[in-house]
C-alpha positions as CSV (number, residue, x, y, z in Angstrom):
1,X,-97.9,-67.0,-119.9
2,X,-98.5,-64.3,-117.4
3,X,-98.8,-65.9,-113.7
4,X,-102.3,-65.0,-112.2
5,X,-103.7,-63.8,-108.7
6,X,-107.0,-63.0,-106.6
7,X,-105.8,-60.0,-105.1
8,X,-107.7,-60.1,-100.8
9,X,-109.3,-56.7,-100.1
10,X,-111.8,-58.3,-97.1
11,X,-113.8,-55.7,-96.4
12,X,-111.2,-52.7,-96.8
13,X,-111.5,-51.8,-100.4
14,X,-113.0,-48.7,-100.2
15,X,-110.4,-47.3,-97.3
16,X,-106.7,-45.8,-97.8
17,X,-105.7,-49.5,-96.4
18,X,-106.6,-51.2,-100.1
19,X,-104.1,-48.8,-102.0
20,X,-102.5,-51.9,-103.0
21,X,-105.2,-53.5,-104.7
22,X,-105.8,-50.5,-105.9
23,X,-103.1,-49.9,-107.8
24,X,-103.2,-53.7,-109.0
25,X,-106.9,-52.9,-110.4
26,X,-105.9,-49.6,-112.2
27,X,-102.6,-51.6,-113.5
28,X,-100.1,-52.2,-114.2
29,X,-99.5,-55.5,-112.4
30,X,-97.1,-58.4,-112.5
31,X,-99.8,-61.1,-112.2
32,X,-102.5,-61.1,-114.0
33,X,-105.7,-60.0,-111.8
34,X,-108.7,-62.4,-112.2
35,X,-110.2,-60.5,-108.7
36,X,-110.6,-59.3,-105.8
37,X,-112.1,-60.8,-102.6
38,X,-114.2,-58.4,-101.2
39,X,-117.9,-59.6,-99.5
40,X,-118.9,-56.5,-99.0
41,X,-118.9,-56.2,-102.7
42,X,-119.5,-59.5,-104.5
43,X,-121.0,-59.1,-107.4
44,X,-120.1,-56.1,-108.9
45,X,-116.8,-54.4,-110.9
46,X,-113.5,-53.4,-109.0
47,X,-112.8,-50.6,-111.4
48,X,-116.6,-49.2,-111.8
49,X,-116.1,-49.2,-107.3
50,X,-112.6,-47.5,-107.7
51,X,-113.4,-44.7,-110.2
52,X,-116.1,-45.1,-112.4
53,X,-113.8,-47.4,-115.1
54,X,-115.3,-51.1,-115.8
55,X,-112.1,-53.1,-116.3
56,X,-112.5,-56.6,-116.0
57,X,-111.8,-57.4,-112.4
58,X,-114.7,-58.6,-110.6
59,X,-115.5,-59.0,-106.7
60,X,-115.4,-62.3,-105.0
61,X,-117.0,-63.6,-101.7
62,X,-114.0,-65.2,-100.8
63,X,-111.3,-67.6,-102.0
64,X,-113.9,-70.8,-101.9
65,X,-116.0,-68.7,-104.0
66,X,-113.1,-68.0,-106.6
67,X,-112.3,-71.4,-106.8
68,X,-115.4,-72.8,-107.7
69,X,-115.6,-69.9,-110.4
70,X,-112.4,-70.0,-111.7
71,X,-110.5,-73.3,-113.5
72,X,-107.6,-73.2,-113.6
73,X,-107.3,-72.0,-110.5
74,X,-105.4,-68.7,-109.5
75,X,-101.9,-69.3,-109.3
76,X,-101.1,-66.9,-106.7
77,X,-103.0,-64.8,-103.5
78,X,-102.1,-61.4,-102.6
79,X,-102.3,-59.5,-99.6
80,X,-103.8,-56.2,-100.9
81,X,-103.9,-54.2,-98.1
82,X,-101.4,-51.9,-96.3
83,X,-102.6,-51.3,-93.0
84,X,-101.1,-49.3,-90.4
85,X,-97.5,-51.1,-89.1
86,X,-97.9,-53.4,-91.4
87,X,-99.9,-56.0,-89.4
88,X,-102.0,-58.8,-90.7
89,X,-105.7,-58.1,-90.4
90,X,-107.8,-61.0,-88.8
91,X,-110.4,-61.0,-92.0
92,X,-107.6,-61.9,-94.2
93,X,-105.8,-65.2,-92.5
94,X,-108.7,-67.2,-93.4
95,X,-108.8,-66.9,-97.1
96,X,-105.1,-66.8,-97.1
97,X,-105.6,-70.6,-95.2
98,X,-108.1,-71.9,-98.1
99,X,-105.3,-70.5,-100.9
100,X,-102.9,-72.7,-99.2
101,X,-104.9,-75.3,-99.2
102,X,-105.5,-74.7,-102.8
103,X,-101.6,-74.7,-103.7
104,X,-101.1,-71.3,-104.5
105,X,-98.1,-69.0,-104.0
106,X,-98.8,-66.6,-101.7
107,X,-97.4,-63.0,-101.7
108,X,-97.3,-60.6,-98.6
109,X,-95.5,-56.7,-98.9
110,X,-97.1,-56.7,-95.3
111,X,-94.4,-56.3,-92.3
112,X,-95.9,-59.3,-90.2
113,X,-94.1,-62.1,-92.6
114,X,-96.5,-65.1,-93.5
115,X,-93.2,-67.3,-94.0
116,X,-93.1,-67.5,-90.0
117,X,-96.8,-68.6,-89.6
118,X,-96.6,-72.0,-89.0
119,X,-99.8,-72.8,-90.3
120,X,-99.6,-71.1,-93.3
121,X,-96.1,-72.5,-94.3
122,X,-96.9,-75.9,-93.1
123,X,-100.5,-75.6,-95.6
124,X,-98.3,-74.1,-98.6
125,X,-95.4,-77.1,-98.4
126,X,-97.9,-79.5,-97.9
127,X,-99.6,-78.1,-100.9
128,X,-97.1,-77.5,-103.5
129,X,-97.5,-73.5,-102.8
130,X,-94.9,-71.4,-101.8
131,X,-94.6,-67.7,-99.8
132,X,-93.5,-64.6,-101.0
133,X,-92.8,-62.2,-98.3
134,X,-91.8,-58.8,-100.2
135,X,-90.8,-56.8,-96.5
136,X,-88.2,-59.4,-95.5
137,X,-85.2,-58.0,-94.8
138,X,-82.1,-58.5,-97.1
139,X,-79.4,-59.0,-94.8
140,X,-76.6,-56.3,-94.8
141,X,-74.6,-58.0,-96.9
142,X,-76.8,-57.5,-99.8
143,X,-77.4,-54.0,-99.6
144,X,-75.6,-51.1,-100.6
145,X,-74.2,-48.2,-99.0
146,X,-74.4,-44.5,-100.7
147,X,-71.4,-43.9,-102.3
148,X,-72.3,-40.3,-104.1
149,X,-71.8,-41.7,-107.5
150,X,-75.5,-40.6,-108.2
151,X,-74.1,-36.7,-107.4
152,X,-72.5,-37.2,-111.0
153,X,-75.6,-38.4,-112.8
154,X,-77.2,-36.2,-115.4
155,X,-80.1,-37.9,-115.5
156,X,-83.0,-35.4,-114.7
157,X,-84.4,-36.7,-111.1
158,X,-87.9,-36.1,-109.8
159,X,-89.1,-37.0,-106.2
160,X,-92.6,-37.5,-105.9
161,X,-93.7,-36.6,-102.0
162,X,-96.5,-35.8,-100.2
163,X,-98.2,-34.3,-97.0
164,X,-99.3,-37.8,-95.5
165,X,-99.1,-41.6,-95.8
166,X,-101.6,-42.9,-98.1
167,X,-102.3,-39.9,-100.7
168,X,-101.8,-41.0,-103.9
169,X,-98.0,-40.6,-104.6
170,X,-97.8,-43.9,-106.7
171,X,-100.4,-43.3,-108.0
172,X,-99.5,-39.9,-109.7
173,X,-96.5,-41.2,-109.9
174,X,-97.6,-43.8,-111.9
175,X,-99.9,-41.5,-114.2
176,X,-96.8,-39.0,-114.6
177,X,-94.6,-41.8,-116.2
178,X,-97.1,-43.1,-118.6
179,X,-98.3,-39.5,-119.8
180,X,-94.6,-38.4,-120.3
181,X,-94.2,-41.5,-122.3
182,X,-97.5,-41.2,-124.2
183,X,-95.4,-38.0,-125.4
184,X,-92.4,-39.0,-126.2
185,X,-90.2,-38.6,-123.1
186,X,-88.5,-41.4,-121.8
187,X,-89.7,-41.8,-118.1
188,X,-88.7,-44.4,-115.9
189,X,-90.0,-44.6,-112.2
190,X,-88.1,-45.7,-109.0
191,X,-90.8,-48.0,-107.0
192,X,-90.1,-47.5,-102.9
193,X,-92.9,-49.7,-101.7
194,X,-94.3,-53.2,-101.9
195,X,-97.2,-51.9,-104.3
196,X,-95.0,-51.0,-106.9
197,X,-93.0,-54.2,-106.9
198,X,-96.3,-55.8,-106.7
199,X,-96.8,-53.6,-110.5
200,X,-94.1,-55.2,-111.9
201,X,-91.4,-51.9,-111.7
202,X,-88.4,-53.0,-112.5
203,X,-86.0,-50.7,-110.4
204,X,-86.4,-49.6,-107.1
205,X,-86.2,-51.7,-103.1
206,X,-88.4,-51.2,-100.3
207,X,-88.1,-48.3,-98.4
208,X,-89.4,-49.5,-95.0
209,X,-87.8,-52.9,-95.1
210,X,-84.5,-51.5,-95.5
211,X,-81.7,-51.2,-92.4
212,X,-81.8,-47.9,-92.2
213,X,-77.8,-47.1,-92.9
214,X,-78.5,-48.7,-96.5
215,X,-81.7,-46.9,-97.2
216,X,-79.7,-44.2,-99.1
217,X,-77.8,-46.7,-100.8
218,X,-80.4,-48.7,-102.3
219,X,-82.1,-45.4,-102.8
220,X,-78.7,-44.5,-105.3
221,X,-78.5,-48.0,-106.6
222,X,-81.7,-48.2,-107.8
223,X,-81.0,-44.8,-109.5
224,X,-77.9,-45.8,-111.3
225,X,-79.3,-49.5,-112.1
226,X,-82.3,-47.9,-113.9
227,X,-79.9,-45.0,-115.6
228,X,-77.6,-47.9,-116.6
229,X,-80.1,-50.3,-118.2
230,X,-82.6,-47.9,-119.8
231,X,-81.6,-44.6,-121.9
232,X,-84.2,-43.2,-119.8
233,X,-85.2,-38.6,-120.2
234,X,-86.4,-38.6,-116.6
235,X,-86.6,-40.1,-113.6
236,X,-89.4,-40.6,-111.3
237,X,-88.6,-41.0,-107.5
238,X,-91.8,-42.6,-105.3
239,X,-91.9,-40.8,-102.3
240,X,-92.5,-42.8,-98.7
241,X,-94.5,-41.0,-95.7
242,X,-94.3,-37.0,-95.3
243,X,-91.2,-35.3,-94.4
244,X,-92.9,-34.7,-90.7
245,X,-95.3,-37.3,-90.3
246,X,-94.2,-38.3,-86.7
247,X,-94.9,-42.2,-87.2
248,X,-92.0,-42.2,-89.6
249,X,-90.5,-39.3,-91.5
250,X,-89.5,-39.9,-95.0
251,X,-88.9,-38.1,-97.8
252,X,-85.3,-36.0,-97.8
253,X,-83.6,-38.9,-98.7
254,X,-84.9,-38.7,-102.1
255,X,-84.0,-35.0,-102.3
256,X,-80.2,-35.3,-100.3
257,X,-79.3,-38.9,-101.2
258,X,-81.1,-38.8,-104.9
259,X,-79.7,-35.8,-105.4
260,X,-83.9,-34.6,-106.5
261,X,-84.1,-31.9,-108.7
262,X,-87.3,-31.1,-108.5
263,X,-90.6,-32.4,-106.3
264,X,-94.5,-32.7,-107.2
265,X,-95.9,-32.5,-103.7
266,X,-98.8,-34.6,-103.3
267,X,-101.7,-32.8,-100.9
268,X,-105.1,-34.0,-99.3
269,X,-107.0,-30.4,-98.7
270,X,-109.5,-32.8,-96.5
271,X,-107.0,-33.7,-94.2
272,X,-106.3,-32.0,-90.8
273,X,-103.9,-34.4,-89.6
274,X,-101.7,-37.6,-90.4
275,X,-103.7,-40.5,-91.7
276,X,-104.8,-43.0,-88.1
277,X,-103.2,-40.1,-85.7
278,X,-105.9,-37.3,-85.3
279,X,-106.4,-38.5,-81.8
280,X,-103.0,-37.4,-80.9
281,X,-103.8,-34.1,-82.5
282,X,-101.1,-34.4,-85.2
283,X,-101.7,-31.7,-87.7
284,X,-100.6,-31.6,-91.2
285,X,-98.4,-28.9,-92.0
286,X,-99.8,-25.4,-94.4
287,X,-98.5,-26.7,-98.0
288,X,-96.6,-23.6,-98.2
289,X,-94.2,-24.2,-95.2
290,X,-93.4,-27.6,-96.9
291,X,-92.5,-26.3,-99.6
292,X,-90.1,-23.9,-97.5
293,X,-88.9,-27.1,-95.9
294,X,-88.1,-28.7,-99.6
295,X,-86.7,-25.9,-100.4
296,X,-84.1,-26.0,-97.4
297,X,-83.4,-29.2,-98.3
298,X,-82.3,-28.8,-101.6
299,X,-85.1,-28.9,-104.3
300,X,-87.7,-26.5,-105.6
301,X,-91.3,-27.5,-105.4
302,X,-92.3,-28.1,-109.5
303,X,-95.9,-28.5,-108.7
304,X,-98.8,-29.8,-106.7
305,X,-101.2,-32.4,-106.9
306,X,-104.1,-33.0,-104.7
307,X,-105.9,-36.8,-103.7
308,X,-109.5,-35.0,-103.6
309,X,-111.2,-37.7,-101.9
310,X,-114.2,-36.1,-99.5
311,X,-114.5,-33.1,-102.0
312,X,-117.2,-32.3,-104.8
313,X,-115.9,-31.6,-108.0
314,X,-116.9,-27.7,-107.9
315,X,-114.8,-27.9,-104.0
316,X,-111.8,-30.1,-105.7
317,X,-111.3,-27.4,-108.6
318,X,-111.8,-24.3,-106.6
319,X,-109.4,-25.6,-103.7
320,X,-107.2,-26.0,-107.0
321,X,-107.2,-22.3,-107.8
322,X,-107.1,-20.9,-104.3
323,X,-103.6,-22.9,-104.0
324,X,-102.6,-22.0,-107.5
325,X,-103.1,-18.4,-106.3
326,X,-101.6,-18.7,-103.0
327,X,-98.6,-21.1,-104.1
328,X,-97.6,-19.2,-107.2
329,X,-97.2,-23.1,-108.6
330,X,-99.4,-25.6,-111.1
331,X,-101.7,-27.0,-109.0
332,X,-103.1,-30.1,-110.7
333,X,-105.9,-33.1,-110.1
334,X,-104.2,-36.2,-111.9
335,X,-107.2,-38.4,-111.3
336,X,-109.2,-36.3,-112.6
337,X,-107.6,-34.2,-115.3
338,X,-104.6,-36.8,-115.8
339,X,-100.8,-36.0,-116.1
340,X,-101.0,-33.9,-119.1
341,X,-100.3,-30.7,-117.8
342,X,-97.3,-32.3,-115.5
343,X,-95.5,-33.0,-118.7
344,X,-95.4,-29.6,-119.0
345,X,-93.8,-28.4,-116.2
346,X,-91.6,-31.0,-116.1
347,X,-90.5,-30.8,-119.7
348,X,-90.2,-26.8,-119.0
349,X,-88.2,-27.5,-116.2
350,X,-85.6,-29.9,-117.2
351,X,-84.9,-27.3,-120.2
352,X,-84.1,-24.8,-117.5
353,X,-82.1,-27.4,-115.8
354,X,-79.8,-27.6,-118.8
């Protein structure tokens, strides 16, 4: 049977910071979600809040309140939230304290490692629980350095990037693999991040929690795992950060070390400047000039997708036609419109590709 968890939001649901529970709600997810704690929201549906879909994860007070509603008992507590430098917010380490209590595993993608709380790893042994910190380090001698095999692949490969932290990339990520499969194109997707080991992804490492002299490495070994064990058409790279985003510049690994050969370039039209830095004045880049920059670097720009959040409908679809124009490129709204249409250019791509 599939493990379960309470996934904790407290209080942060409806920020950027939830996009893990987020992505655990919309699914896939290697546990089985009975919840999220929320108090903010208790009492009503975590996929009506998120978009509008009634799936049937409810909103919890707290983790007292799920285990008097719930027998048996969850068998595992999540951090959902990714906050900025991956710290522990106070709201959390309470609840995380009553599911230690309770026995169950707890599981962490956050930087500030539960496993070296005392109290927390006292309450789990003591309890028959256990901790699961996703961002611990692997020592060196369990990573991989880039060896170029993956220059020799034929495997089509597609980065997924974006303007700014916390815009979606999974996400569309996510929606591009299932719509390519839902039509008959064997897409497999390289996870970079704790949410998408969280999802149950079997290939990828995490990005951020990687010495940084192996980060290319994994990066290829996770490429040439996933070509070796599936018989995959495609392959989707999840993109980390922005290429300039001055708090930690990611991105042209994919395209040099993953050898990309194309990008969908994730955009917020409502931002002016990287997520939690606006009072340093930290603008985002004109979409055009990135794609320059890609360009540079080695891969064409395929098409882009915009996170609408702050627009209308009407402003979300005309920002998508003034870009189309501008861009000369698809422009495309996967939470609204799905993935459909990036099938297309992707299929029409990889033919050119040959």
């Amino acid at each position: 049977m599939q493990e379960t968890a309470i996934a904790l939001a407290n209080g942060h649901f409806k920020t950027v910071f939830a996009k893990t529970t987020h992505g655990l709600v919309r699914g896939p997810s290697r546990y089985r979600l009975l919840g999220v704690v929320d108090p903010s929201l208790a009492g009503q549906n975590a996929g009506v809040v998120l978009d509008g879909r009634h799936r049937d994860v409810p909103f919890f007070e707290s983790i007292s309140d799920v285990l008097d509603r719930h027998n048996p008992r969850p068998t595992h507590c999540l951090v959902g939230v990714a906050t900025v430098g991956g710290v522990l917010p106070d709201d959390l380490y309470e609840d995380l304290k009553a599911a230690a209590r309770a026995g169950m595993t707890l599981v962490n993608g956050l930087h500030h490692l539960l496993s070296d709380d005392p109290e927390l790893a006292r309450l789990t042994q003591e309890n028959g629980g256990s901790i699961i910190d996703i961002r611990k380090p692997k020592p060196a001698t369990e990573l991989r350095f880039w060896s170029g095999e993956v220059l020799a692949l034929k495997t089509p490969r597609v980065a997924v990037l974006g303007m700014d932290c916390a815009i979606g990339k999974r996400t569309t990520c996510m929606m591009l693999r299932e719509a390519c499969r839902a039509r008959g194109l064997r897409a497999e997707m390289i996870y970079t991040g704790q949410t998408g080991w969280l999802q149950g992804i079997p290939h990828g490492f995490i990005f951020d929690a990687t010495l940084n002299d192996f980060v290319c490495g994994e990066l290829e070994g996770a490429i040439l795992d996933c070509a070796r064990d599936t018989e995959a058409d495609l392959i989707l790279m999840e993109g980390q950060s922005a290429l300039r985003n001055p708090s930690g510049p990611a991105g042209s690994e994919l395209i040099l070390s993953g050898a990309a050969h194309g990008v969908i370039l994730q955009h917020a039209p409502r931002r002016r400047f990287f997520e939690d830095f606006e009072e340093f004045g930290c603008a985002i880049p004109p979409v055009a000039e990135e794609i320059d920059l890609i360009r540079l670097l080695g891969a064409d720009v395929w098409a882009v997708t915009l996170f609408t959040k702050g627009m209308t409908p009407d402003e979300a679809r005309a920002e998508r036609a003034r870009l189309a124009d501008t861009l000369g490129l698809p422009v495309v709204l996967p939470l609204e419109d799905g993935a459909d249409e990036l099938v297309d250019v992707v299929r029409e791509r990889i033919a050119a590709i040959g």
